[in-house]
N, C-alpha and C positions, 0 to 999 in steps of 0.2 A: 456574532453573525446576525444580528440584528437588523442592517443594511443591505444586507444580502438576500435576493429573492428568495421565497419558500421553495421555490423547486431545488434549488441548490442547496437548503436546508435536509430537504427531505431524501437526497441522492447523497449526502455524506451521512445520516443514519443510517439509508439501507446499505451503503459500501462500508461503513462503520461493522453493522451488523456482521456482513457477510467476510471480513476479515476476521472478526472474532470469530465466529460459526467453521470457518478455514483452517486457523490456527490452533482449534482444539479437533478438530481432525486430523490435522498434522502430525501432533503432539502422539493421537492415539493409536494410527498406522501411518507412516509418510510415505505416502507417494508421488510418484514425480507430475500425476496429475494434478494434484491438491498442491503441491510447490508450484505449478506455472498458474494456477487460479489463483493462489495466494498472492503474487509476483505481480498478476492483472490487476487485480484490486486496489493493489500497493500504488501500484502505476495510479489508477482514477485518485487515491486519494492525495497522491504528490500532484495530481492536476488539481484536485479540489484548494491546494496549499496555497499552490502559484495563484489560482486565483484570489482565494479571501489575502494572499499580501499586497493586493494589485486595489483591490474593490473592498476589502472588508478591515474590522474593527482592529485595535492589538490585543481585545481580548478575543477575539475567533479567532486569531494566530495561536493565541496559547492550547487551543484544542490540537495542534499537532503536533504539538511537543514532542508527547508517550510514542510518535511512528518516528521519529527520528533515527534510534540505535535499529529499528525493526528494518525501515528503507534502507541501512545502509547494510545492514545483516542480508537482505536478500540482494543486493546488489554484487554483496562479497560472492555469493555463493552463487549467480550468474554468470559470474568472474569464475569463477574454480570449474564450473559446465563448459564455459565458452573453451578454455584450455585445455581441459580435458578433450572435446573434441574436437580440438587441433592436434595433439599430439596422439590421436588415433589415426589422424587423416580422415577427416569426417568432413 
């Protein structure tokens, strides 16, 4: 990320941070509000993604490796919400 301005350096530590900080709250009690902040996050850092493959190094690509199975883990399981309340009639 070298290339890449410091503000955008310093907005994927703290959304860095505050995923980890998320996911061991999750982990400890899961609530469905700690699942939609987690989800938010997820979100900033798949924009963080798109940008450093657009603007940045192939080595700041490789910092997003480790959210890869995680984005698509919450995505599965917005997929199984969404459905669910279809089939309530929601």
């Amino acid at each position: 990320m070298a290339r890449l301005h410091t503000s955008v350096k310093a907005y994927f530590r703290r959304t860095h941070g505050e995923v980890l900080r998320l996911c061991a709250a999750y982990i400890n009690k899961p609530t469905p509000a700690l699942l939609h902040d987690l989800r938010v996050n997820l979100k900033r850092i798949r924009f963080l993604r798109t940008l450093v493959r657009c603007y940045g190094s192939h080595k700041a690509q490789a910092l997003f490796l480790p959210y890869q199975r995680l984005l698509r883990a919450a995505g599965e399981i917005r997929s199984y919400q969404m459905n669910r309340f279809r089939v309530a009639g929601r």
